[in-house]
VOKE-75318 format. One record per atom (N, C-alpha, C, O, CB): residue in one letter; residue number from 1; chain; atom name; x, z, y. Coordinates in pm, whole numbers, plus 50000, padded with zeros to 5 digits. Glycine has a CB too. Layout:
<A, NUM, A, CA, <X, Z, Y>>
...
//
This chain:
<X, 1, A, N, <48441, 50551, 50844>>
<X, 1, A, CA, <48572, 50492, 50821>>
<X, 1, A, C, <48601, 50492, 50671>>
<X, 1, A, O, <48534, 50564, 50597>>
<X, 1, A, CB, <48682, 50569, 50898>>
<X, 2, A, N, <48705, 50408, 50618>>
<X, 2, A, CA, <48717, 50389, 50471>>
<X, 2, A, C, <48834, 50377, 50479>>
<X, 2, A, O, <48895, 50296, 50549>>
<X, 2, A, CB, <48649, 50285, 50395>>
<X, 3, A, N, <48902, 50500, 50366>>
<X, 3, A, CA, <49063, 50509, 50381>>
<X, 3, A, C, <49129, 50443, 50234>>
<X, 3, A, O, <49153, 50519, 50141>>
<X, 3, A, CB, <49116, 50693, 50403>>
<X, 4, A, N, <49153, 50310, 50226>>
<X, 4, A, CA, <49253, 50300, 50120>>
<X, 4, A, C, <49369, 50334, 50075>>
<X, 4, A, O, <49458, 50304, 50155>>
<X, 4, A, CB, <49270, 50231, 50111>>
<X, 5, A, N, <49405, 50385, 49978>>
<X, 5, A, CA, <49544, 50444, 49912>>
<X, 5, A, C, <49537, 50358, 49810>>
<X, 5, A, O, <49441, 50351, 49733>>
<X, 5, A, CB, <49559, 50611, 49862>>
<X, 6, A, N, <49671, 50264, 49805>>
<X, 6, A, CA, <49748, 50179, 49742>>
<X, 6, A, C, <49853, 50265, 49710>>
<X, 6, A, O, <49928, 50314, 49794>>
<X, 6, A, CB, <49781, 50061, 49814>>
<X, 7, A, N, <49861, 50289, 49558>>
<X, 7, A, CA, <49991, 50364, 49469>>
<X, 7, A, C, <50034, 50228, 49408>>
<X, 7, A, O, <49974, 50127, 49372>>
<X, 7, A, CB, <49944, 50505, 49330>>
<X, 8, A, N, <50161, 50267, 49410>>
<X, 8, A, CA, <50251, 50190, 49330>>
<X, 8, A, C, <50409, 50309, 49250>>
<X, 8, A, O, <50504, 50351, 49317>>
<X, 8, A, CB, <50308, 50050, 49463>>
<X, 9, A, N, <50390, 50330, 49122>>
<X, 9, A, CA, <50495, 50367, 49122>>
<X, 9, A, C, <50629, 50297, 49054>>
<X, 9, A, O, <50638, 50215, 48962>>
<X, 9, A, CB, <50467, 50467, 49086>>
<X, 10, A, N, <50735, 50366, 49139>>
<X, 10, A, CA, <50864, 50273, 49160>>
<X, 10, A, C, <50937, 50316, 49096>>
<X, 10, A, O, <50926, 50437, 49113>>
<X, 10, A, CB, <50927, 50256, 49279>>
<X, 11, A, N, <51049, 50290, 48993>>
<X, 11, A, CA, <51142, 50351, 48919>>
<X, 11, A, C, <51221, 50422, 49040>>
<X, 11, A, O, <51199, 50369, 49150>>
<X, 11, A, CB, <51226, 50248, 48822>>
<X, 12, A, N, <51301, 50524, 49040>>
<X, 12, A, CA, <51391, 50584, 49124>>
<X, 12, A, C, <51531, 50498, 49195>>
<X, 12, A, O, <51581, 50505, 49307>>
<X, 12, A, CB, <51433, 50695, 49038>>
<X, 13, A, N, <51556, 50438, 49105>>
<X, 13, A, CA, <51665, 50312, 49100>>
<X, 13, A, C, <51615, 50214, 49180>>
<X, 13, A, O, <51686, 50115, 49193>>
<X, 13, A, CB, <51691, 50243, 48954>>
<X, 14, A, N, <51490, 50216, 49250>>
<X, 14, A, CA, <51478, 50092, 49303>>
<X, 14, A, C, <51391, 50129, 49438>>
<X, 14, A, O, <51331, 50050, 49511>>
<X, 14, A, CB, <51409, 49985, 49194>>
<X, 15, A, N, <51399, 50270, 49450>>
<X, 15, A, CA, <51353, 50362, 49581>>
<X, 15, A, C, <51363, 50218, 49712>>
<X, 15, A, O, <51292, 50127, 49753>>
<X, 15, A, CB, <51502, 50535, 49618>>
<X, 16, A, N, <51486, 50270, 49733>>
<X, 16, A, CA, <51525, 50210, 49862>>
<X, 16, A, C, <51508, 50008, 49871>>
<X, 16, A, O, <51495, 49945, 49976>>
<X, 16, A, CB, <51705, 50270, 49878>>
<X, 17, A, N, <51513, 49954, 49739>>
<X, 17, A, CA, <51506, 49822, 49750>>
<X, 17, A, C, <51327, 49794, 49765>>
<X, 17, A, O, <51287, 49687, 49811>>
<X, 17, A, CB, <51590, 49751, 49612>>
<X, 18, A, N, <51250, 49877, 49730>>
<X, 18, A, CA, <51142, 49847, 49755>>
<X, 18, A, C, <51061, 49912, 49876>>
<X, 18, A, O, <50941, 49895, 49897>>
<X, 18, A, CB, <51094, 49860, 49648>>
<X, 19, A, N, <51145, 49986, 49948>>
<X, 19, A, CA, <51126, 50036, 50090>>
<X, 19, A, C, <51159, 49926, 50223>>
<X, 19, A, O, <51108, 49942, 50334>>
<X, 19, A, CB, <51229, 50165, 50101>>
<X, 20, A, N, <51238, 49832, 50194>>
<X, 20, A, CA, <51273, 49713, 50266>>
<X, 20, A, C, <51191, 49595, 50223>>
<X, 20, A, O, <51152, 49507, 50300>>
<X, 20, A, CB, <51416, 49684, 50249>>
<X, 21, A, N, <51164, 49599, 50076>>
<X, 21, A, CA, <51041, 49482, 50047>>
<X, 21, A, C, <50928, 49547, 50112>>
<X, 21, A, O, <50982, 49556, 50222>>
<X, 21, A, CB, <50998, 49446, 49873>>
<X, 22, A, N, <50844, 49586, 50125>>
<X, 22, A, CA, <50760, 49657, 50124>>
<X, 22, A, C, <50711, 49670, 50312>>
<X, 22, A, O, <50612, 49616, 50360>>
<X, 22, A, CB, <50816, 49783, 50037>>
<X, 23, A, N, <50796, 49740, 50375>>
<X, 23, A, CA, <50835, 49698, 50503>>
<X, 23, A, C, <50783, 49574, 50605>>
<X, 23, A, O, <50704, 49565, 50699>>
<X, 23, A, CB, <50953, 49680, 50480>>
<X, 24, A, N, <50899, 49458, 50513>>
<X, 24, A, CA, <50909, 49347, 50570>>
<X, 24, A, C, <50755, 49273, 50523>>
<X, 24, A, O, <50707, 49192, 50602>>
<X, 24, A, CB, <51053, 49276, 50523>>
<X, 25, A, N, <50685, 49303, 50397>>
<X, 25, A, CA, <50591, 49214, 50329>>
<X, 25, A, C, <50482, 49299, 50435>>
<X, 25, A, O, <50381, 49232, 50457>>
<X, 25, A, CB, <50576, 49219, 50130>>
<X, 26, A, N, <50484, 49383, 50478>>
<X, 26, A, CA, <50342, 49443, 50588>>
<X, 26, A, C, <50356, 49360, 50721>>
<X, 26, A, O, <50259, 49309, 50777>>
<X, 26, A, CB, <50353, 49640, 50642>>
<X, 27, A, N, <50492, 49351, 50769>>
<X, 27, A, CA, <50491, 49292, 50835>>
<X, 27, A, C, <50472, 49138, 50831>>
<X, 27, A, O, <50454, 49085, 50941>>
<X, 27, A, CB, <50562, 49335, 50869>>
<X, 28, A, N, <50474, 49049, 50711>>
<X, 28, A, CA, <50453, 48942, 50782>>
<X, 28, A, C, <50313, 48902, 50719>>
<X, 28, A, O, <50293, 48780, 50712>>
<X, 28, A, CB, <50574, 48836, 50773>>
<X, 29, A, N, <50249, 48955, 50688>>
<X, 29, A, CA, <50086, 48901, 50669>>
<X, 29, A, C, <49954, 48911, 50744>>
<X, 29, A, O, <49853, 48849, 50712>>
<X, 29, A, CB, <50042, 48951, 50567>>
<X, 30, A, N, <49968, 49022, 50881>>
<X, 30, A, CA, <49953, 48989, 50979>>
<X, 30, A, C, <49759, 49058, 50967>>
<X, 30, A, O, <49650, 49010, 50998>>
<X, 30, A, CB, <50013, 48820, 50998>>
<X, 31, A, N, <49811, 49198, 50902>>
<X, 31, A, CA, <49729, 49303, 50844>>
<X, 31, A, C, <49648, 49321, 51007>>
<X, 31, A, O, <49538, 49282, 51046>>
<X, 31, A, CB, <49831, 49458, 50764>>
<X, 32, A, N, <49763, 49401, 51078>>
<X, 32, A, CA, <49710, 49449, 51199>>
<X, 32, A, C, <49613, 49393, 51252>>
<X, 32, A, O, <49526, 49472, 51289>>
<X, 32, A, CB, <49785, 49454, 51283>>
<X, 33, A, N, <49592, 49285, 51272>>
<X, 33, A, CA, <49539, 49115, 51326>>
<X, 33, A, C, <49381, 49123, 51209>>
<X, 33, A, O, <49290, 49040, 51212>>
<X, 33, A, CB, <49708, 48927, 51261>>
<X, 34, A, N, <49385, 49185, 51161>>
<X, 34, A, CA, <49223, 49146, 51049>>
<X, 34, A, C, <49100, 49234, 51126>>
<X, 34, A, O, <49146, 49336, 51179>>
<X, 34, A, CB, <49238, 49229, 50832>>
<X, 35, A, N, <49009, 49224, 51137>>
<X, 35, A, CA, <48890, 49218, 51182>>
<X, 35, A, C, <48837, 49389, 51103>>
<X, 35, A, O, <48802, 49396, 50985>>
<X, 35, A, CB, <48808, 49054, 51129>>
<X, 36, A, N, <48841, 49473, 51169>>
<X, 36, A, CA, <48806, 49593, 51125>>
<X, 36, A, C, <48949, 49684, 51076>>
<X, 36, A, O, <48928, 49780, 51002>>
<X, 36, A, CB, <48699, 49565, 51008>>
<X, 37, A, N, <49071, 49658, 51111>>
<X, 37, A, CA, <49176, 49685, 51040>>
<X, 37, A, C, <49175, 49857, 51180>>
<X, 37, A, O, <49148, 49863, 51300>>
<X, 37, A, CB, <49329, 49521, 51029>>
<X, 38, A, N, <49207, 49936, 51104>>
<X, 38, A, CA, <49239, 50048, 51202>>
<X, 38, A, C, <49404, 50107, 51204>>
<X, 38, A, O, <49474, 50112, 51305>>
<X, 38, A, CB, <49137, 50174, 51160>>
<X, 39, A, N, <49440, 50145, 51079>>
<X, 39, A, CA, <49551, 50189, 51125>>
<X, 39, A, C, <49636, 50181, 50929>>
<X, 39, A, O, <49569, 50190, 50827>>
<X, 39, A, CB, <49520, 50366, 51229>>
<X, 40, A, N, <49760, 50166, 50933>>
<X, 40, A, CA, <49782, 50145, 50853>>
<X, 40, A, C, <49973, 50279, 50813>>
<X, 40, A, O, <50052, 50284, 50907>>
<X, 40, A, CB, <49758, 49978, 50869>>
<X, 41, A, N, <49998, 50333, 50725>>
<X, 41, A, CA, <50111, 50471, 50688>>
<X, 41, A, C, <50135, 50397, 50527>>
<X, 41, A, O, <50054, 50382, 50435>>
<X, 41, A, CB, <50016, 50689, 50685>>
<X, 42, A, N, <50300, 50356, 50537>>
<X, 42, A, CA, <50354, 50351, 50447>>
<X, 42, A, C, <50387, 50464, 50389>>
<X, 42, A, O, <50488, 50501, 50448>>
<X, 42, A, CB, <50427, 50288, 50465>>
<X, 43, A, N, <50357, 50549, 50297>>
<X, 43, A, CA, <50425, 50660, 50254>>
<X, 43, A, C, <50531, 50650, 50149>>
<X, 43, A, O, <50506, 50588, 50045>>
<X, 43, A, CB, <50336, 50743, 50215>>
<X, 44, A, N, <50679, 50721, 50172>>
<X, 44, A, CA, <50728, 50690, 50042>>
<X, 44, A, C, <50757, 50858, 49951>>
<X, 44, A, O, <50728, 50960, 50013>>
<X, 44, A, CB, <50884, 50586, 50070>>
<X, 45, A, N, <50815, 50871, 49803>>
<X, 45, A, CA, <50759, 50964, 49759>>
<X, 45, A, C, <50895, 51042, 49831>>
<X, 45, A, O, <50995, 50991, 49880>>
<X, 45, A, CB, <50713, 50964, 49596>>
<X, 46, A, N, <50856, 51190, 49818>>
<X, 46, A, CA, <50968, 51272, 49809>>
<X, 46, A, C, <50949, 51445, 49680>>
<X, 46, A, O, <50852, 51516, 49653>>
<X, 46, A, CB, <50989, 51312, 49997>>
<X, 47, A, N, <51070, 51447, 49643>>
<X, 47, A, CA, <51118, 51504, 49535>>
<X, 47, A, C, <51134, 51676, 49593>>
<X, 47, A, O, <51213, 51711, 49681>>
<X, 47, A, CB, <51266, 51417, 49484>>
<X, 48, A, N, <51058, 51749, 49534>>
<X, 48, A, CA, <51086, 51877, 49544>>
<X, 48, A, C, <51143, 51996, 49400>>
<X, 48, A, O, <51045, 52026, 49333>>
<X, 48, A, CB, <50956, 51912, 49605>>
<X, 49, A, N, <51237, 52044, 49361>>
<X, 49, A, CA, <51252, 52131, 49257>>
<X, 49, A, C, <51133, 52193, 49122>>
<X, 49, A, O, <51122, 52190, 49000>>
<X, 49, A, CB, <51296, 52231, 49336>>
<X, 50, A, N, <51027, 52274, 49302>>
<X, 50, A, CA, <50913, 52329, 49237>>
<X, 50, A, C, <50797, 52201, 49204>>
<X, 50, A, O, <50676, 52218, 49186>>
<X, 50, A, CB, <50852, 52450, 49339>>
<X, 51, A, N, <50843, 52122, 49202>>
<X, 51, A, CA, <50696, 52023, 49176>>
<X, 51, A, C, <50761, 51933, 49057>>
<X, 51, A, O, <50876, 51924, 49014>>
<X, 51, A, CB, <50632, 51904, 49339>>
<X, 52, A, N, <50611, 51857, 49015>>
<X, 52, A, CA, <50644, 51745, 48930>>
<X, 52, A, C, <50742, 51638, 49006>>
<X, 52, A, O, <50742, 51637, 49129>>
<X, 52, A, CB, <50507, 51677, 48884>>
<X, 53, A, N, <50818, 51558, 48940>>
<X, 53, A, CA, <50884, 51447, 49007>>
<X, 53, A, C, <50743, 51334, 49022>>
<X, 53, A, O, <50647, 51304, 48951>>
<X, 53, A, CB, <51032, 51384, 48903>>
<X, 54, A, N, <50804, 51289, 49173>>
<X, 54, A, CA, <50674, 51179, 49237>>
<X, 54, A, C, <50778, 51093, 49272>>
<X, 54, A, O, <50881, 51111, 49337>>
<X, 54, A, CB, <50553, 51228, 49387>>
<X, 55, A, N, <50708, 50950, 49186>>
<X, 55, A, CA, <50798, 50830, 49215>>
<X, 55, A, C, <50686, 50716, 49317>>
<X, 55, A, O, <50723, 50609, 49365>>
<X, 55, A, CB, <50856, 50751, 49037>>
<X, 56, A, N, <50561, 50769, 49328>>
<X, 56, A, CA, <50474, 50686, 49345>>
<X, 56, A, C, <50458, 50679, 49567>>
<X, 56, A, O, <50448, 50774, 49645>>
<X, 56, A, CB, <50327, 50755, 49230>>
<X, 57, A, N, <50462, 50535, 49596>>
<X, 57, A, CA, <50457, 50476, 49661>>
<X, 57, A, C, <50333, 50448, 49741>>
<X, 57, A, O, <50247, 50385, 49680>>
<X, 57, A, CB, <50504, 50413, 49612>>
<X, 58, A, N, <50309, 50476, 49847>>
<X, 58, A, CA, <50130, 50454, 49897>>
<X, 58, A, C, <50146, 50378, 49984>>
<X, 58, A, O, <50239, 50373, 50065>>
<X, 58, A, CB, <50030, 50578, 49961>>
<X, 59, A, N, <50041, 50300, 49970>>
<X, 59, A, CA, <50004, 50216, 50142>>
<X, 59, A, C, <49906, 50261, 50157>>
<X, 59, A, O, <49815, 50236, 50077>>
<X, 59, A, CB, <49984, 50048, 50174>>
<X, 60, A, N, <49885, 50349, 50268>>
<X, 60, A, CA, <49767, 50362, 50317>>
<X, 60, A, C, <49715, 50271, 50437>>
<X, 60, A, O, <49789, 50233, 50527>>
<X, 60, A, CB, <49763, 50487, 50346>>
<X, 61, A, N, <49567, 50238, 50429>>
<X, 61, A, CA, <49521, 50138, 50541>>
<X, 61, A, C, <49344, 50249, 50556>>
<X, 61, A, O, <49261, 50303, 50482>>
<X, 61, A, CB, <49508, 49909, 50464>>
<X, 62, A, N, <49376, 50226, 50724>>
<X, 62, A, CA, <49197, 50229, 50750>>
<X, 62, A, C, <49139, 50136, 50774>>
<X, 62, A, O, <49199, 50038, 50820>>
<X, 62, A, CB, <49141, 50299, 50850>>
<X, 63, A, N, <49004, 50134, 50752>>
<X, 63, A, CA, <48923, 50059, 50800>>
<X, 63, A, C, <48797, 50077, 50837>>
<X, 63, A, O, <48714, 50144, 50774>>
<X, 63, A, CB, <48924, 49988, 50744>>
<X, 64, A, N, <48778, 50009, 50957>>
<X, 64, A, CA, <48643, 50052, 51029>>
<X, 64, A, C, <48501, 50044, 50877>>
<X, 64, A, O, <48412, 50129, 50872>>
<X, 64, A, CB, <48608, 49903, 51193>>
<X, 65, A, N, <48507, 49981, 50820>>
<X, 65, A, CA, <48399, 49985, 50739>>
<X, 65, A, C, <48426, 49961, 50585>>
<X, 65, A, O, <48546, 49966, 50557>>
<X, 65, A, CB, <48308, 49890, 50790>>
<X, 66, A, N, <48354, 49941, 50496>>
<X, 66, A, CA, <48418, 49906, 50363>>
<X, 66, A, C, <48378, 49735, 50394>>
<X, 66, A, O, <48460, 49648, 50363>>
<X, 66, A, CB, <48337, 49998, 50200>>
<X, 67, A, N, <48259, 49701, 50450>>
<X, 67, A, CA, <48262, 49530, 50475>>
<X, 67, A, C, <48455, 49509, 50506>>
<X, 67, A, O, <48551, 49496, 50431>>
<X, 67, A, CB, <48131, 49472, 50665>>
<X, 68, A, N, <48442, 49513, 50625>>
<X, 68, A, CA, <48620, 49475, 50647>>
<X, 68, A, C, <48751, 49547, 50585>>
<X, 68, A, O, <48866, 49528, 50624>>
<X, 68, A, CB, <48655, 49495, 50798>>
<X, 69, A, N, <48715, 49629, 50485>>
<X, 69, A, CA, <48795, 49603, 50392>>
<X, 69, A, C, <48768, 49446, 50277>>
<X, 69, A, O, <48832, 49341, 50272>>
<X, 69, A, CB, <48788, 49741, 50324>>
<X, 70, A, N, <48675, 49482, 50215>>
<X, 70, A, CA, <48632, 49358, 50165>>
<X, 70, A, C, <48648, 49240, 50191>>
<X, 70, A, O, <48683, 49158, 50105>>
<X, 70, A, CB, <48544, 49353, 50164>>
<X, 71, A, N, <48627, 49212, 50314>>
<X, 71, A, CA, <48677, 49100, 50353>>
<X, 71, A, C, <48800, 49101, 50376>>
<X, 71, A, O, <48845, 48998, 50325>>
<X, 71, A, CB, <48624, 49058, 50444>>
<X, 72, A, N, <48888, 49163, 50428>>
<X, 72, A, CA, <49036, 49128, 50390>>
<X, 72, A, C, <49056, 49144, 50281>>
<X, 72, A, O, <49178, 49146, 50270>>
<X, 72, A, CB, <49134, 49188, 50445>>
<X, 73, A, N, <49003, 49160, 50173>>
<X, 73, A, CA, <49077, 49148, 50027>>
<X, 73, A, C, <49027, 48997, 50011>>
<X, 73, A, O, <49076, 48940, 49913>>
<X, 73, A, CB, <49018, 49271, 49885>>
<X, 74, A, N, <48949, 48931, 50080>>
<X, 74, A, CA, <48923, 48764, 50055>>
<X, 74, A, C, <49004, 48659, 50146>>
<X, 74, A, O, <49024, 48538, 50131>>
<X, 74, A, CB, <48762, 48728, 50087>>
<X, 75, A, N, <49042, 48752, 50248>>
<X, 75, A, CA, <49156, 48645, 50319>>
<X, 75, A, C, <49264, 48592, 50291>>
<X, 75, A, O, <49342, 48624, 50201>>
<X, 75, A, CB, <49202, 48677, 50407>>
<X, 76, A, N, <49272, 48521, 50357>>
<X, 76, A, CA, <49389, 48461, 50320>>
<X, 76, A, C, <49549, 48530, 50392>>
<X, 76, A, O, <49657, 48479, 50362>>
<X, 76, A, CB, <49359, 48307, 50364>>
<X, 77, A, N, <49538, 48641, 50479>>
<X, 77, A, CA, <49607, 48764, 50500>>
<X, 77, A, C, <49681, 48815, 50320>>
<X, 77, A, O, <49775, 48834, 50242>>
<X, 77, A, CB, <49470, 48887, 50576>>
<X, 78, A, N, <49547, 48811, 50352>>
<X, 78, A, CA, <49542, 48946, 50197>>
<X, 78, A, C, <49621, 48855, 50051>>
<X, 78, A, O, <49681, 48911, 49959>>
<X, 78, A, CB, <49299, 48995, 50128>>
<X, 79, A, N, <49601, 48724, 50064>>
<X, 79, A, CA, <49693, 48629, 49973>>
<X, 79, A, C, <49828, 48631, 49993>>
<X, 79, A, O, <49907, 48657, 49902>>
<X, 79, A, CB, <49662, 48491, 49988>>
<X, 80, A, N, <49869, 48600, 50132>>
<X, 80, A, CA, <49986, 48604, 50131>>
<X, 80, A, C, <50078, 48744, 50121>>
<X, 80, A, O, <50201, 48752, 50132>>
<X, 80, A, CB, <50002, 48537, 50230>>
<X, 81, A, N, <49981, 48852, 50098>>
<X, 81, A, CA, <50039, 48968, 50090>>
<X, 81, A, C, <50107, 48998, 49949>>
<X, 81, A, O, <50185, 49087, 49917>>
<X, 81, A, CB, <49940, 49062, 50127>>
<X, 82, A, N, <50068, 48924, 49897>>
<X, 82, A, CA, <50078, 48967, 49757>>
<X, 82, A, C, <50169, 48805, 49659>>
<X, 82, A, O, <50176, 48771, 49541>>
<X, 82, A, CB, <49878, 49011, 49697>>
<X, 83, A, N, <50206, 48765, 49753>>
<X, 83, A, CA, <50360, 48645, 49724>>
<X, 83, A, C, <50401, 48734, 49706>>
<X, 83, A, O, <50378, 48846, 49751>>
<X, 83, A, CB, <50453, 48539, 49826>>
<X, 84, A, N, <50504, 48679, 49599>>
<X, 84, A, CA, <50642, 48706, 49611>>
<X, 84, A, C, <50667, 48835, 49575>>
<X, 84, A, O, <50755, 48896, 49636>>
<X, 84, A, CB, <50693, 48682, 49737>>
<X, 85, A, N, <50620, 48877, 49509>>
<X, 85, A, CA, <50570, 49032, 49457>>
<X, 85, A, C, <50723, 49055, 49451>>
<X, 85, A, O, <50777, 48945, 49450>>
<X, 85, A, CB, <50460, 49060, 49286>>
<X, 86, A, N, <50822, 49164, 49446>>
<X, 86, A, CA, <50897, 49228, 49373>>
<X, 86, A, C, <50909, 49247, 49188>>
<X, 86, A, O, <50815, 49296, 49126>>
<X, 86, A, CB, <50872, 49328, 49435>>
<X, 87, A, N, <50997, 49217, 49140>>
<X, 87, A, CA, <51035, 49256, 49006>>
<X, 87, A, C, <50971, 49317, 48924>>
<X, 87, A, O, <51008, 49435, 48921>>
<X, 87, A, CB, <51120, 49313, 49002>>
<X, 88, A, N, <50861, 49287, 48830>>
<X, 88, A, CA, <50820, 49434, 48725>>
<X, 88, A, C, <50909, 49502, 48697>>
<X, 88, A, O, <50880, 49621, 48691>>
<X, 88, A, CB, <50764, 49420, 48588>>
<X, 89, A, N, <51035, 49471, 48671>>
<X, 89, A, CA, <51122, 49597, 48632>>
<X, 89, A, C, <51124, 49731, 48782>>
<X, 89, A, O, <51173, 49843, 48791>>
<X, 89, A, CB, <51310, 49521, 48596>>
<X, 90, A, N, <51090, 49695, 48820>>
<X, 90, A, CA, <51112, 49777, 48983>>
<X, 90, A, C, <51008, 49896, 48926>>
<X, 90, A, O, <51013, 50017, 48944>>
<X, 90, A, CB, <51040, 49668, 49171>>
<X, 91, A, N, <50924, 49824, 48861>>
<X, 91, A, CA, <50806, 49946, 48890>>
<X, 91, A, C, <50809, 50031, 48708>>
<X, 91, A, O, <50853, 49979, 48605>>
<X, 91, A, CB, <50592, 49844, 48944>>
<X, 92, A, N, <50742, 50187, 48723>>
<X, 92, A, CA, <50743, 50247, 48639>>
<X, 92, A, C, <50574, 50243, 48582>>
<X, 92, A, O, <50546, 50306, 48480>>
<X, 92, A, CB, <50814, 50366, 48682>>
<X, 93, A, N, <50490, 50181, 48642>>
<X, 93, A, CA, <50355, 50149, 48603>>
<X, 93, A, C, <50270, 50071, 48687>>
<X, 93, A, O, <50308, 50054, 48803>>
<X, 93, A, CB, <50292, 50258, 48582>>
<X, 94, A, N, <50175, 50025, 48656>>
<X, 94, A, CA, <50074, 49937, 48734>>
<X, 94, A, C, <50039, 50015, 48842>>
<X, 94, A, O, <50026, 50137, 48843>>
<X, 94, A, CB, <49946, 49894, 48656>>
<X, 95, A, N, <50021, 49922, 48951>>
<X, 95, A, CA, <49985, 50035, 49076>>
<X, 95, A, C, <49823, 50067, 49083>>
<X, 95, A, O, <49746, 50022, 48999>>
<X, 95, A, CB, <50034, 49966, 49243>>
<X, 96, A, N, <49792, 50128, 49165>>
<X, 96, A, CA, <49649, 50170, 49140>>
<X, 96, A, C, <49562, 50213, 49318>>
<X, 96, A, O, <49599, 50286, 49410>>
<X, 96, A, CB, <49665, 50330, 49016>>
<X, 97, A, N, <49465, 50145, 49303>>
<X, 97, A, CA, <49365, 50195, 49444>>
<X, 97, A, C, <49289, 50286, 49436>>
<X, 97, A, O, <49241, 50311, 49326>>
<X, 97, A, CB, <49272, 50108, 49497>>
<X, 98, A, N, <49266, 50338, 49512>>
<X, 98, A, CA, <49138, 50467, 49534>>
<X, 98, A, C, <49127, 50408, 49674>>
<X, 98, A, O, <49221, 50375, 49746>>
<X, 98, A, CB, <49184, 50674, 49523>>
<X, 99, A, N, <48986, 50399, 49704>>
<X, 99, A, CA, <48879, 50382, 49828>>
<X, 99, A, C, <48835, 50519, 49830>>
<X, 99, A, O, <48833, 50591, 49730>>
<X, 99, A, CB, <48744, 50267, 49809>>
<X, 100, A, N, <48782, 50573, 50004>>
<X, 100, A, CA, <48757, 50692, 50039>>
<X, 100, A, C, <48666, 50637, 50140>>
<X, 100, A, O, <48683, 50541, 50214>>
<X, 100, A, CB, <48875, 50786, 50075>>
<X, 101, A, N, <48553, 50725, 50129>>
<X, 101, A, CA, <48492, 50689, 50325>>
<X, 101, A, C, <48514, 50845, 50357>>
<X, 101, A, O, <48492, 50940, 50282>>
<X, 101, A, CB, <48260, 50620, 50368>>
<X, 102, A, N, <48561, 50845, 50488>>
<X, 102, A, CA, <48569, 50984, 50579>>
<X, 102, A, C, <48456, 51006, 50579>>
<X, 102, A, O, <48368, 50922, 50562>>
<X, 102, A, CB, <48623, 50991, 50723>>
<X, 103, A, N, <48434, 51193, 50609>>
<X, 103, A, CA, <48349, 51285, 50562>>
<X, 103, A, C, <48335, 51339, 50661>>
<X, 103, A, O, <48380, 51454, 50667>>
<X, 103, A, CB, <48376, 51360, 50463>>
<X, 104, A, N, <48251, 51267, 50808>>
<X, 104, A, CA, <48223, 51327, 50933>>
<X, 104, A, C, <48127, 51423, 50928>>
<X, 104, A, O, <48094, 51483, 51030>>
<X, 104, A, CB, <48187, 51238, 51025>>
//
């Protein structure tokens, strides 16, 4: 299995407006529906005293293989995912991927 983590971090000010973009944009590109797609966890950050402040935003997605990841990064799924982006001001830096394969 191959676990993608999609970071994005979000200014604090724009927490909740990019929890409803974000949401609605998984839902309409029609992820679930792709050919190797397993399971997909929006994470959003949360703030503790004893820790650094975390503004950063994950999509996590599985996938049965790294092929069908790959190939949904060529679909046309994967295009319309990425309309209509939200505001650069929203965000506090470029977002960033890390690929994983599980360690059976």
């Amino acid at each position: 299995m191959i676990v993608v983590f999609t970071k994005f971090p979000v200014k604090a000010e724009h927490f909740e407006e990019y929890k409803i973009y974000v949401k609605d944009a998984i839902n309409k590109h029609n992820i679930k529906e792709q050919k190797g797609f397993v399971d997909m966890r929006l994470l959003a950050p949360q703030n503790l005293p004893m820790i650094e402040e975390n503004s950063q935003f994950i999509i996590e997605s599985i996938w049965e293989d790294i092929k069908s990841f790959t190939d949904y990064t060529q679909s046309e799924a994967f295009k319309k995912s990425h309309e209509n982006m939200p505001p650069h001001d929203w965000f506090a830096g470029r977002p960033e991927v890390k690929v994983y394969e599980t360690i059976d």
